[in-house]
C-alpha positions as CSV (number, residue, x, y, z in Angstrom):
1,X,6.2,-7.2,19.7
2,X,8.0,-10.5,19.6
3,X,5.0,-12.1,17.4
4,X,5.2,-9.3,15.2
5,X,9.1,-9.6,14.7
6,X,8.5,-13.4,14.5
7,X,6.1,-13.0,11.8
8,X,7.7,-10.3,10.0
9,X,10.8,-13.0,9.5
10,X,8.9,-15.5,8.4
11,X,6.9,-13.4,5.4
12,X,10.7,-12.0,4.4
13,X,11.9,-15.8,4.1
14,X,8.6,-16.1,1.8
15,X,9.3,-13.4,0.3
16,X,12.4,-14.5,-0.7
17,X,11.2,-18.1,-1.2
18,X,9.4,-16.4,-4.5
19,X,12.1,-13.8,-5.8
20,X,11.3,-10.6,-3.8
21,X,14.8,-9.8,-3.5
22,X,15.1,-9.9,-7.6
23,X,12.5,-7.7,-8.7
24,X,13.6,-4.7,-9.5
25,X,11.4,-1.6,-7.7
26,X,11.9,1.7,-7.2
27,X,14.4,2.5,-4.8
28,X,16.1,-0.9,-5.4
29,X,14.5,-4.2,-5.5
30,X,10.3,-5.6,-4.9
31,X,11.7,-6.6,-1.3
32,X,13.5,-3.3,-0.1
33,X,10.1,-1.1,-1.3
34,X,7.5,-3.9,0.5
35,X,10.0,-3.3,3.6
36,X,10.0,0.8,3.3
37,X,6.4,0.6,3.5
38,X,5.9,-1.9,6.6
39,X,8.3,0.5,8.5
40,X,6.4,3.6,7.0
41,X,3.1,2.0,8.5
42,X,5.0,1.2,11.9
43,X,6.1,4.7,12.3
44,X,2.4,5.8,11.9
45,X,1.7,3.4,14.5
46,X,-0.5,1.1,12.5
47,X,-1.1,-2.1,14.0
48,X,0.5,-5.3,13.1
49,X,-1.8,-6.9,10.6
50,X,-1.8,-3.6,9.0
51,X,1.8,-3.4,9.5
52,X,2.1,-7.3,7.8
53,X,0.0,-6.4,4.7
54,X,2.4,-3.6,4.1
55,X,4.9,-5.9,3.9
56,X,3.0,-8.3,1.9
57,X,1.0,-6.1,-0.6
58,X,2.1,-7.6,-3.8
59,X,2.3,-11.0,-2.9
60,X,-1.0,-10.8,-5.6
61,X,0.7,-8.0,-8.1
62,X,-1.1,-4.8,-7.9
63,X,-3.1,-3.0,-10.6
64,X,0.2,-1.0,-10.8
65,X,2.7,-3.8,-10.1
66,X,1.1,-6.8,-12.0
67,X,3.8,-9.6,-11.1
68,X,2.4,-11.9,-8.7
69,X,4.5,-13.9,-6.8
70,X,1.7,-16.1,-5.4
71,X,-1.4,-17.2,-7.4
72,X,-4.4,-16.6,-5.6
73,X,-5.5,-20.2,-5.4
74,X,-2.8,-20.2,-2.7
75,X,-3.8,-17.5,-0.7
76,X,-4.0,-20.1,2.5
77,X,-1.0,-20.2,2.0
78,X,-0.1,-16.4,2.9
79,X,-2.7,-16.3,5.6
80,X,-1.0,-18.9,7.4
81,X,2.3,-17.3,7.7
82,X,0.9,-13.6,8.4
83,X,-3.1,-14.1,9.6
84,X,-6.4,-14.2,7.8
85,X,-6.9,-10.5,8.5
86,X,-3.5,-9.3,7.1
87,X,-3.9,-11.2,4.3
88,X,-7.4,-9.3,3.5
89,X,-6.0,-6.5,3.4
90,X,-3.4,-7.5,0.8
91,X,-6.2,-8.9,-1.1
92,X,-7.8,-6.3,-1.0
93,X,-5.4,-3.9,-2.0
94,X,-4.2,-6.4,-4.4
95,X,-7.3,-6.7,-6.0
96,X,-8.4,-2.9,-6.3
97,X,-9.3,-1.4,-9.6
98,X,-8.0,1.7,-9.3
99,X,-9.4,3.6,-12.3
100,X,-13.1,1.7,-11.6
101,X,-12.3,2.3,-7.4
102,X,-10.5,6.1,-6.5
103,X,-13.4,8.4,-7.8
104,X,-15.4,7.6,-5.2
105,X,-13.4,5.8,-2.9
106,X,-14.1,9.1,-0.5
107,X,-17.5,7.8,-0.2
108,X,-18.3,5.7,2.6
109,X,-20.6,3.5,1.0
110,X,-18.3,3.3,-2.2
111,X,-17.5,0.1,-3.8
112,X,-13.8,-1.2,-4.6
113,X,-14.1,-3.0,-7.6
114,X,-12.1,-6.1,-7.9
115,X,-10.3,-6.7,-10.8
116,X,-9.6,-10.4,-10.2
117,X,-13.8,-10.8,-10.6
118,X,-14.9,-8.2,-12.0
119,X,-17.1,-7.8,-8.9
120,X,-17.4,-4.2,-6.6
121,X,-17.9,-5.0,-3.1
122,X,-17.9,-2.5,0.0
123,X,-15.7,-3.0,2.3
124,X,-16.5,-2.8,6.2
125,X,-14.7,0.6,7.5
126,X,-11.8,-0.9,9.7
127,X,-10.9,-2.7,5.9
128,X,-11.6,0.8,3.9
129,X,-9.4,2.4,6.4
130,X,-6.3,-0.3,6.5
131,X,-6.8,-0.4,2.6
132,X,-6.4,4.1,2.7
133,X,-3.3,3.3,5.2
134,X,-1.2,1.1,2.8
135,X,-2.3,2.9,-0.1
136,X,-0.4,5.8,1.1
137,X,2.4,4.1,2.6
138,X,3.3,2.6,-0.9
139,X,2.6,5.3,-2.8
140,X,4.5,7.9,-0.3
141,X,7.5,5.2,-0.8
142,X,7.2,5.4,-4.6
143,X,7.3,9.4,-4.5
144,X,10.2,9.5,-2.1
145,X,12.4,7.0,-4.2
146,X,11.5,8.2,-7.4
147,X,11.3,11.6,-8.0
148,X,10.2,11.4,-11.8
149,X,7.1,9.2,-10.3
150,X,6.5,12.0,-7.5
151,X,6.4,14.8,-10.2
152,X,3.8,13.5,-12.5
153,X,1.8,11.5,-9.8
154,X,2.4,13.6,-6.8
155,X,-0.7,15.9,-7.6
156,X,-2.9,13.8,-8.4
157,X,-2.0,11.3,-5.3
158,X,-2.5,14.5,-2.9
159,X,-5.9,15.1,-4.4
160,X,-7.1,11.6,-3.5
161,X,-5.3,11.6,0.0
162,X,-7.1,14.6,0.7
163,X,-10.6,13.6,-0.3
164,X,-9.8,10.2,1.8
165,X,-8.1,12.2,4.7
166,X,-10.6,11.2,7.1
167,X,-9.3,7.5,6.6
168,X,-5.8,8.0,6.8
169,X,-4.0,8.3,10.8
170,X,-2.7,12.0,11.5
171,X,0.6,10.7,10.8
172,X,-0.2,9.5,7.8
173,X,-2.0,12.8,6.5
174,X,1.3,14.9,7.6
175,X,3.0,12.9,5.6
176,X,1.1,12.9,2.6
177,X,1.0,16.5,2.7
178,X,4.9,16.7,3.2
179,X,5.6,14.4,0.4
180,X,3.4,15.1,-2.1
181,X,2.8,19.1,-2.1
182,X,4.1,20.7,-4.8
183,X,7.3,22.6,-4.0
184,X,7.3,26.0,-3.3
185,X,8.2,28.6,-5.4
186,X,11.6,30.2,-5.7
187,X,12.1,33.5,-5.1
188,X,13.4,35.5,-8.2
189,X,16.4,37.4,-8.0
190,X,15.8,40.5,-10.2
């Protein structure tokens, strides 16, 4: 655990290095949402390059977060603090055209469409599954800071988390369910 924790400091100071703390995010600022969802992941048990990549997603912007605080000519440079196979995943997830990817993400043979190239690719499983992971870990964190974000998204994320269920950890599933269900009706009083 002490490689993780040493690791984990040293992507916050990079983090930092390129204005993480600034950003403004939902539920506070870039740095406090990439944290929320590292420590999501580590309650689900992930392991830590998944657990790194949380905290590192949008080192590349996101197709729903487009600042990047890295180029991508310098991706070297993120591997080397947090390993080659965390920083995979966050290209990966970094990279993913969502519209062109989620319709048939469910499929095991389905392509994630890159939107840095232009290129699909299909991922080996471990990376479809890691990639499944830290989807819902950021969007859970989204829902649960932002509750405008959880009403018109929340549906639509709990349809895709259930077609991918079989990716996600148990822990992660409970959650999505938790999270994102729509809430129950009230009883009338008559």
């Amino acid at each position: 655990m002490l490689a993780l924790s040493a690791t984990t400091d040293r992507a916050v100071t990079l983090l930092r290095e390129f204005g993480a703390e600034t950003i403004a995010h939902p539920g506070g600022t870039l740095l406090a949402h990439l944290q929320r969802a590292q420590a999501r992941l580590a309650t689900w048990k992930a392991r830590p390059s998944l657990q790194l990549a949380g905290l590192c997603h949008a080192f590349y912007g996101t197709d729903g977060f487009p600042g990047a605080l890295l180029p991508l000519d310098r991706r070297n440079d993120l591997a080397a603090v947090i390993g080659a196979e965390a920083e995979a995943i966050v290209y990966l997830y970094a990279s993913c055209d969502r519209t062109a990817t989620y319709p048939a993400l469910h499929q095991a043979d389905a392509a994630v469409h890159d939107r840095f190239t232009g290129r699909p690719h299909v991922p080996e499983p471990q990376l479809r599954r890691d990639f499944t992971e830290l989807s819902a870990a950021n969007e859970l964190d989204l829902a649960i800071t932002d509750s405008a974000f959880r009403d018109r998204w929340g549906p639509h994320l709990l349809a895709l988390f259930s077609r991918l269920q079989d990716s996600l950890s148990a822990d992660a599933w409970l959650e999505c369910r938790t999270v994102l269900a729509p809430p129950a009706s009230q009883p009338t009083n008559r």
